[in-house]
N, C-alpha and C positions, 0 to 999 in steps of 0.2 A: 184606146182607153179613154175613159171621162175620167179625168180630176179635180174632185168638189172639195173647197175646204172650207172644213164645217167649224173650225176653229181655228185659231190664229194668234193667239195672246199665249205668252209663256207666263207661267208665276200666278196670275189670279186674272179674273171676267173684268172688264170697264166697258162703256159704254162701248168702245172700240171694238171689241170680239170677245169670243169666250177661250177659254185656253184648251190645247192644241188636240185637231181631229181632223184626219182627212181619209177621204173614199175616194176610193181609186173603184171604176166599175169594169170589169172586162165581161168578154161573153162570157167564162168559166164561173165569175163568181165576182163576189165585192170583197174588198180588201182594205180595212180600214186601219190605218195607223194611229196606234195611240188613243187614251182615253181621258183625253182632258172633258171638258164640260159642254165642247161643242158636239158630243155624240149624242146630246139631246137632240137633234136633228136629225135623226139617222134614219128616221120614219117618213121623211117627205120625198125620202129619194128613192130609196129600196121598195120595189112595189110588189116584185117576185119573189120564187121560190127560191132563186139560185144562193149555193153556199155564202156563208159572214163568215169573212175571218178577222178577226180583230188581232193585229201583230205588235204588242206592248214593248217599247225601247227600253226601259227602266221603270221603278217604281217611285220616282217621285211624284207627289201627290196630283199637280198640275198636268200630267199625265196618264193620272191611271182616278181621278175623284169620278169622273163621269162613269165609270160601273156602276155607281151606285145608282144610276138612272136605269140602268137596263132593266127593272120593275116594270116599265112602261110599255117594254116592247112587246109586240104578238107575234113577232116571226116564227111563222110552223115550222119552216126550218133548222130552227135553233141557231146558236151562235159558237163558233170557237174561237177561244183566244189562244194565242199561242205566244209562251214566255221566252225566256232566256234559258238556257239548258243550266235545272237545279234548281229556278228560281219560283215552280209551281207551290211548293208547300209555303213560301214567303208571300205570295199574291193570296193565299186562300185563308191565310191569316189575317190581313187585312181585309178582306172582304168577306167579314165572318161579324158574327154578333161578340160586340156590344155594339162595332160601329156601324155597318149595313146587313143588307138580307143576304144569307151564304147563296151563293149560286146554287144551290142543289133547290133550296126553296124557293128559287123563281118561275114565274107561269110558262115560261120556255124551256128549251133543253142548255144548256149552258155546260160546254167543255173546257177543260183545260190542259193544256197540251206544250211541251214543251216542244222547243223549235227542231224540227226533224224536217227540212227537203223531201226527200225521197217521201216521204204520207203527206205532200200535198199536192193537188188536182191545179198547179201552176208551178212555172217557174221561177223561185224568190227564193233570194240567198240573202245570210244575214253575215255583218261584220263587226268585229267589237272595235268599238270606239272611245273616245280619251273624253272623259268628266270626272265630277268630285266620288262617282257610284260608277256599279255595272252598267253600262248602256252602249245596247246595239243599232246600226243601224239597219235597211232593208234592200234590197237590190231585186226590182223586179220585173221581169219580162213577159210580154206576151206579141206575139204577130210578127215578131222583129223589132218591137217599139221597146225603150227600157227608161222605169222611173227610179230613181234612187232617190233613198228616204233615209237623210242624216236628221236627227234630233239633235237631243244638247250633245257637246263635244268642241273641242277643241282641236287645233291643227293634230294629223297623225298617218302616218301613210296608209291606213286602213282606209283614210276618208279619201282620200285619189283611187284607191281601186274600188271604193264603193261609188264613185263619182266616173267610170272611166269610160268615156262615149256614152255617154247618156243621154237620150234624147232629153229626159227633163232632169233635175237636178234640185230637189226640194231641200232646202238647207235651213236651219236657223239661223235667226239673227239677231240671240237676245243681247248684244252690247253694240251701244251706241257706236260711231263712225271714229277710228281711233281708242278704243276703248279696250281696256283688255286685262285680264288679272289669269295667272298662272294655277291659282291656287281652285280656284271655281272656274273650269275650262269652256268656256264660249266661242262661237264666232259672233266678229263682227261685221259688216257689210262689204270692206275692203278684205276680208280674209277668206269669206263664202268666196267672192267673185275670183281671187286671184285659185280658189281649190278649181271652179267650175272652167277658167283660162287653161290652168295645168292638165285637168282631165279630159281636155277635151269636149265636156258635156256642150250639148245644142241649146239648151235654153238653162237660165238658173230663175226658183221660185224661194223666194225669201220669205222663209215665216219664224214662227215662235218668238215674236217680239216682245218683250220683259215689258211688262206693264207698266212698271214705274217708269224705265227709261223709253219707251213710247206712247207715253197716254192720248195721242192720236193718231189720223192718218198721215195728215200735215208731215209728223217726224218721221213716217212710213217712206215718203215720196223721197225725205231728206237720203235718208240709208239708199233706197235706190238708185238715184239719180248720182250718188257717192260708187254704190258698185259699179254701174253703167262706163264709170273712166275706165275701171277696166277689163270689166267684161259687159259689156253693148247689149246684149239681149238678158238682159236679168229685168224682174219683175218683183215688184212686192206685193203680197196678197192681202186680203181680205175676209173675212167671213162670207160666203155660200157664191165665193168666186167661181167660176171653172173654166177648166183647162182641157181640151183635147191633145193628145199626145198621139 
């Protein structure tokens, strides 16, 4: 599997990245997480026919504003996104007039699908996870390789079985080193690393960094180099970084 991430900032765009979007490509198909405003990119990498699945963790806006780009794309394949079970007729409300173009009126096919395993052409489980809203994460396999895909959330035993032997181990990291509030559930760089130490995972990839509290890369390296005490093989990303898995 290639791991491209096509965004990286949680909360709002700075010069640093756009907020949060990543393409996962296997032979079966592209699998993208999340529709922050880095899915403006999503045209430089995808050159074939094979299926788009776009798998949305929750509806917060830094998450789900980048639909409003999908106007731009000509994939003849069209795209599915698939929600959280119940949470389609909430997504089609916001992405309806007065605020964007309803996906039935875009120049592609555009589905909406709530999350069902079994109707899809890969193996990827989802698991509910701990923040201030609904939000899942994504567990997904192919070849024997497996990436887990935590979004926002805070500690919860969901996130160790979503984390468990993972080759890669994509986590946020929107609170600074030390940093932490109960009430709006994050990790921070010491609490990713000690889930990815517990679960075993092989490598961990820290993203979704809050804008305000990273407005560089500079405080990127700081957070990493903080997980690395204790867990060694962690990595902070970047905008249109990648990863072979």
């Amino acid at each position: 599997m290639k791991v491209i991430f096509l965004g990286t900032n949680g909360w709002y765009d700075t010069k640093t990245g756009n907020t949060i979007c990543i393409l996962v490509q296997t032979g079966k198909g592209h699998i993208v997480f999340d529709a922050g405003n880095g899915i403006y990119k999503l045209d430089r990498y995808i050159k074939d026919n094979k299926p788009i699945y776009i798998f949305l963790s929750h509806f917060h806006l830094d998450h789900i504003a980048g639909l409003h780009i999908l106007a731009k794309f000509r994939f003849s394949q069209g795209i599915t996104i698939m929600v959280p079970s119940l949470k389609s007729p909430l997504l089609k409300k916001i992405i309806n007039y007065p605020y964007s173009i309803p996906f039935k009126k875009l120049k592609i096919p555009v589905k909406v699908k709530e999350f069902c395993p079994n109707s899809l052409p890969f193996d990827i489980k989802s698991f509910k996870l701990r923040h201030s809203t609904f939000v899942h994460g994504y567990r997904l396999t192919s070849k024997g390789r497996t990436v887990a895909y935590a979004a926002d959330t805070g500690i919860c035993p969901n996130l160790y079985r979503l984390a468990e032997n993972a080759d890669l181990l994509i986590a946020e990291c929107a609170y600074r080193p030390g940093q932490q509030a109960n009430s709006w559930p994050h990790l921070n760089p010491e609490s990713a690393a000690r889930v990815a130490k517990k679960a075993n995972a092989k490598k961990l990839a820290l993203i979704h960094f809050d804008a305000y509290y990273y407005p560089n890369l500079k405080k990127r390296i700081l957070a990493e180099n903080c997980a690395k005490k204790i867990f060694f093989n962690t990595i902070s990303t970047k905008d249109e970084m990648m990863l072979r898995v």
